[in-house]
C-alpha positions as CSV (number, residue, x, y, z in Angstrom):
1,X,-68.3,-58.7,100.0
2,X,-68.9,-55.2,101.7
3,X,-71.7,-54.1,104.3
4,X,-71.7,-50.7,106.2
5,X,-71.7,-50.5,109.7
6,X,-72.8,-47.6,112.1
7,X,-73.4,-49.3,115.5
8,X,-71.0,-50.0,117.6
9,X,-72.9,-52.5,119.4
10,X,-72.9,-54.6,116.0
11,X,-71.5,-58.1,116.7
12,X,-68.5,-57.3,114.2
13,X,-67.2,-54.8,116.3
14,X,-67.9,-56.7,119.4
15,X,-66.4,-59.2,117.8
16,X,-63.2,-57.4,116.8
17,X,-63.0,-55.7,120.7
18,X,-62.6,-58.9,121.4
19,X,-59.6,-59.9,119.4
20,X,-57.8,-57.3,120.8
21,X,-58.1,-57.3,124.3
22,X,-57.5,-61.0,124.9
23,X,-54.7,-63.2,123.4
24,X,-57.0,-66.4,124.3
25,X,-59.4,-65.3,121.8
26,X,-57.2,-64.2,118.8
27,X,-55.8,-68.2,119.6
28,X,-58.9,-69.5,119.4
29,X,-60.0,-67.6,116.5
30,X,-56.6,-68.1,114.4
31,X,-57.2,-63.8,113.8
32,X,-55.0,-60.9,115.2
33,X,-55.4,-57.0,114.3
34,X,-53.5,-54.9,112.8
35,X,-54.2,-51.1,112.4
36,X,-53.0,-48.4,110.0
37,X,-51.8,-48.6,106.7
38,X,-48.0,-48.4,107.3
39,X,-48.2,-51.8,110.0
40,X,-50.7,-53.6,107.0
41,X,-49.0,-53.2,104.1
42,X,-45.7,-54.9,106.1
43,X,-47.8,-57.4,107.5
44,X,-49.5,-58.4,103.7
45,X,-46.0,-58.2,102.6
46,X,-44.8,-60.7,104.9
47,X,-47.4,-63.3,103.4
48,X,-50.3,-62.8,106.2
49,X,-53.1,-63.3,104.5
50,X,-56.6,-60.7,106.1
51,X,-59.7,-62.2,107.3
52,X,-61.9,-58.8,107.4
53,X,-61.3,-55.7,107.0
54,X,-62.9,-52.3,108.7
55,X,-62.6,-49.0,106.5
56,X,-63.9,-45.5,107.7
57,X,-64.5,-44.0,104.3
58,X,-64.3,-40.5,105.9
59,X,-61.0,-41.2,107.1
60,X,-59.3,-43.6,104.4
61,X,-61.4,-42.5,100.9
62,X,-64.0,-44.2,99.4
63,X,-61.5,-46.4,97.0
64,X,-60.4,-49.8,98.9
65,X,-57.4,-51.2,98.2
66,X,-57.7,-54.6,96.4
67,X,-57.6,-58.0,99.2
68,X,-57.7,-61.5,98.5
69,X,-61.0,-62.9,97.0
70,X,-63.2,-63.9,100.2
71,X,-62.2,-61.0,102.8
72,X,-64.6,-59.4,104.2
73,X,-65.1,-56.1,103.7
74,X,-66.9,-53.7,106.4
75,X,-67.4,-49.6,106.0
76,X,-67.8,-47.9,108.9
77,X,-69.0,-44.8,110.3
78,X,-66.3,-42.4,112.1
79,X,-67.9,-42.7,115.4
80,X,-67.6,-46.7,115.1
81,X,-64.0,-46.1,114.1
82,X,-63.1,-44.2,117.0
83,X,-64.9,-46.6,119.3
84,X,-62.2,-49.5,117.6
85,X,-59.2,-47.2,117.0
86,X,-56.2,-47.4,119.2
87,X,-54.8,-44.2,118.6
88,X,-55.6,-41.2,117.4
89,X,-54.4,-40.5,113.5
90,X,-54.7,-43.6,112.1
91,X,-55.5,-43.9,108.0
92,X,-59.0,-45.3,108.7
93,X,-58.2,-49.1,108.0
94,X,-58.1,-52.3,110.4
95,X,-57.6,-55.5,109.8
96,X,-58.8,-58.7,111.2
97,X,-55.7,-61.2,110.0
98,X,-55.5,-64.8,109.8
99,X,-52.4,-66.4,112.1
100,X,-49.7,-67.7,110.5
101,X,-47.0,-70.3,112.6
102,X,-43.2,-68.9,112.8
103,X,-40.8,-71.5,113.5
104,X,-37.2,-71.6,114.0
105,X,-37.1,-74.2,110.7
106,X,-38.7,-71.4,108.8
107,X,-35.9,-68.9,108.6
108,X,-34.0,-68.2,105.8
109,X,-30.5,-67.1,106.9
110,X,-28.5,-65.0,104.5
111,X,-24.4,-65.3,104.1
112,X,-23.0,-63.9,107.6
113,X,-26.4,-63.6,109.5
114,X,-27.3,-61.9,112.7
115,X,-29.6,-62.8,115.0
116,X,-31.7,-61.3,117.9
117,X,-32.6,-63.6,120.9
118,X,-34.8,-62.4,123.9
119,X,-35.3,-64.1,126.8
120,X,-39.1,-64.0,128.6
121,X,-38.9,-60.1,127.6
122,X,-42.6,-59.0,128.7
123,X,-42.9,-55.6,128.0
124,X,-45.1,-54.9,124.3
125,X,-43.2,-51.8,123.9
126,X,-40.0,-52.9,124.8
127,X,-40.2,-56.3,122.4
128,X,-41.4,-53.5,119.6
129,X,-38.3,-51.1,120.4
130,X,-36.4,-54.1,120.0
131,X,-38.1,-55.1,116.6
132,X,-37.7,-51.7,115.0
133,X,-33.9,-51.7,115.6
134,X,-33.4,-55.3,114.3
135,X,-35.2,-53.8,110.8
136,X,-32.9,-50.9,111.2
137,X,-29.7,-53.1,111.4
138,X,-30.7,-55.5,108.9
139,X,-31.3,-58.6,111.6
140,X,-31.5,-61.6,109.7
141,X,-34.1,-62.7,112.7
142,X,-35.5,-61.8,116.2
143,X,-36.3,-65.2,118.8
144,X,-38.3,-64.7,121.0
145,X,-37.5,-67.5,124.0
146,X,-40.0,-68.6,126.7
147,X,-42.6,-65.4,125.8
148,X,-44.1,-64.0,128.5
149,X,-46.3,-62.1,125.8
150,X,-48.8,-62.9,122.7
151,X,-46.7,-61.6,119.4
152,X,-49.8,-60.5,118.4
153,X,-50.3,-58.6,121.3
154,X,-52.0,-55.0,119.3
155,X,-49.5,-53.1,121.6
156,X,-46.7,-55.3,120.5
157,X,-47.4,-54.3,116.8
158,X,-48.0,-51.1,117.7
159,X,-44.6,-50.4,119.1
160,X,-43.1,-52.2,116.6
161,X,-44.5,-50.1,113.8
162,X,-44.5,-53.0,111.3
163,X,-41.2,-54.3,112.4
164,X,-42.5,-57.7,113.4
165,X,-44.1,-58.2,110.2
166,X,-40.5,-56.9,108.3
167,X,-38.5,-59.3,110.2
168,X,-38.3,-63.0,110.6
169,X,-39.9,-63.3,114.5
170,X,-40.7,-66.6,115.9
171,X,-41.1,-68.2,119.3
172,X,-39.1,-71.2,120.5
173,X,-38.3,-72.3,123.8
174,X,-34.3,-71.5,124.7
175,X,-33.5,-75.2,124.6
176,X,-34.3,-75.4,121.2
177,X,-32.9,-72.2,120.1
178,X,-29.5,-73.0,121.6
179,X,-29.8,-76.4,119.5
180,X,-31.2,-74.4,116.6
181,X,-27.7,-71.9,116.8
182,X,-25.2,-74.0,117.2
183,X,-26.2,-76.6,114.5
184,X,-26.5,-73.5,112.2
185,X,-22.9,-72.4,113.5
186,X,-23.8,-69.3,114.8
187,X,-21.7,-67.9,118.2
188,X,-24.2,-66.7,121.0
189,X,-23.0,-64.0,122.9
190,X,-24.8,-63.1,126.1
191,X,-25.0,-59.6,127.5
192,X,-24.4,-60.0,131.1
193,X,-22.6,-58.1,133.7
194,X,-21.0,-60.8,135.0
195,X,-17.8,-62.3,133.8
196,X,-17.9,-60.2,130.8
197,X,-15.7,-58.5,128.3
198,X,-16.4,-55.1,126.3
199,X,-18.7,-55.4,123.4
200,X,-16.5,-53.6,121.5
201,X,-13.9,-55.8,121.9
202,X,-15.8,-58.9,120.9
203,X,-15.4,-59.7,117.3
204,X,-18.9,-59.9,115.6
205,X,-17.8,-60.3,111.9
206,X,-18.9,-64.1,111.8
207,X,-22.5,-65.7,112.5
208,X,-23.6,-64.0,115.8
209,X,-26.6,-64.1,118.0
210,X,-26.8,-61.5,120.5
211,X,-29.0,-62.6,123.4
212,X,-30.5,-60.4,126.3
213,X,-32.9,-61.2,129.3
214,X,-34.9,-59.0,131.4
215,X,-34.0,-55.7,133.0
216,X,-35.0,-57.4,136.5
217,X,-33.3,-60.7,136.6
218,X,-31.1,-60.9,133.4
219,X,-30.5,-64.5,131.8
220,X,-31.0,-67.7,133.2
221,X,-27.9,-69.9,133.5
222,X,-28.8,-72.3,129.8
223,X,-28.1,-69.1,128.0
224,X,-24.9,-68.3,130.7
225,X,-23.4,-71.8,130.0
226,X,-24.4,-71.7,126.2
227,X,-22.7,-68.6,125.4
228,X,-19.3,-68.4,123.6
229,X,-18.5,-65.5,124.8
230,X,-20.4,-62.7,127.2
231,X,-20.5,-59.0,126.9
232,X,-21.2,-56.3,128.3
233,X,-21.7,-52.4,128.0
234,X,-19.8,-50.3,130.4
235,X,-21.9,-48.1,132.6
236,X,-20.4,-44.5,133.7
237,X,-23.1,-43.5,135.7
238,X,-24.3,-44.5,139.8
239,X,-27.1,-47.6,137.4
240,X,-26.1,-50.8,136.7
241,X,-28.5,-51.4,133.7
242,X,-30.2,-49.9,130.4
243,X,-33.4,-50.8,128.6
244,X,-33.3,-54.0,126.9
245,X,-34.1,-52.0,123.6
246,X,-31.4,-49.2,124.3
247,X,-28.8,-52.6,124.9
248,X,-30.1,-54.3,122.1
249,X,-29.3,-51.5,119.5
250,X,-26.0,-50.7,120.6
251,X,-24.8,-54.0,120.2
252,X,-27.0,-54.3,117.1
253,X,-25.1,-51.4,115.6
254,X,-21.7,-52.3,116.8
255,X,-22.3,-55.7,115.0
256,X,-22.9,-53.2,111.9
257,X,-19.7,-51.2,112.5
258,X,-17.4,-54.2,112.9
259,X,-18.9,-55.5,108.9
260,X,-18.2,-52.6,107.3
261,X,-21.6,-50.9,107.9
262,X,-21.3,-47.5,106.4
263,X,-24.1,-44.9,107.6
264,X,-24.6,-41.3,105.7
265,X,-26.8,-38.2,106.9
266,X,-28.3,-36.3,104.3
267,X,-29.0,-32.7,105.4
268,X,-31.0,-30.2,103.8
């Protein structure tokens, strides 16, 4: 099914401004958007299935990928597209997608896994920073505890380029995952300042889960008391903290170094 669109006050693109300025519609609709080819093409991958989706032909080309039998299919003019864009240089192509629940039951863990946990992270681009590195040090998984933001927040995928599509992501309460990691015998190791050793002196060969709060306030004391063992990253300078997504992949990356990881740079 295709029509053509060249208003921007049609009820489509109403309708899709909608789904991604407020989370509390893309619940109540089941839908979330995703724009550009590069973030699609991970998110079909990962099994989402699209709802409708909006092509500007002047942009993308006049052939349309093949979709599922029943999605919707809308053409639209360039000014249209700019009015629903996000950024600047996309392909031409957005997607209204249908949601699809994550839980922690749902992961497939491979031989030795790793894990990411965040606790109420906030930030969209931080979470995606995060995301991105877990795809680029093979992370089994990403949890997100106590969310403080919609995953399908259009930022969140944004940052993330794809990355929360490429990797297992689901949302739990820290309760559960604690339960969840210990009865998959995986050791948690909390990054904290406080009675901590070196990262790089904690083995991370086996099962591990490396868990980090917020830049403000850190963990709260479940994680504290849950942890096996607490780490930290020395700081040289006069600051006392980094970025959750610069902590998260150095320790990612050490994890990597300590299995045998083995990096190469090709150069031209």
């Amino acid at each position: 099914m295709e029509e053509t669109i060249t208003s921007g006050q049609n009820p489509k693109i109403k309708e899709l401004l909608t789904l991604q300025e407020k989370s509390r519609e893309r619940r109540s609709a089941g839908l979330f958007v995703v724009e550009g080819q590069r973030e699609l093409d991970h998110c079909l991958a990962a099994g989402f299935v699209p709802d409708t989706i909006f092509v500007c032909t002047d942009i993308y080309g006049t052939e349309v990928i093949a979709f599922p039998e029943g999605t919707k299919v809308f053409r639209v003019s360039r000014n249209v597209y700019e009015k629903i864009a996000y950024r600047g240089g996309t392909e031409g192509i957005i997607a209204e997608m249908k949601y699809k629940e994550r839980k922690l039951e749902d992961i497939k863990l491979g031989e030795n896994p790793l894990i990411v946990v965040l606790e109420s992270v906030e930030k969209p681009g931080n979470l995606g920073a995060v995301l991105r590195s877990a795809d680029a040090a093979g992370a089994d998984a990403v949890i997100i505890c106590d969310p403080l933001t919609d995953l399908y927040n259009p930022n969140l995928i944004r940052a993330s380029i794809g990355a929360i599509f490429s990797r297992q992501v689901v949302a739990a309460s820290s309760e559960e995952t604690i339960s969840w990691l210990k009865s998959n015998g995986i050791q948690i190791l909390t990054a904290q300042l406080q009675d901590s050793s070196l990262y790089y002196d904690t083995p991370m060969t086996g099962p591990t889960a490396i868990v980090m709060g917020t830049e403000s306030t850190g963990l709260t004391d479940i994680w504290r008391k849950a942890a096996d063992k607490h780490i930290r990253i020395p700081m040289l300078g006069a600051l006392d903290s980094l970025n959750v997504s610069v902590s998260a992949a150095i320790l990612l990356f050490e994890a990597v170094r300590q299995r045998g990881g083995r990096f190469s740079e090709t150069i031209n």
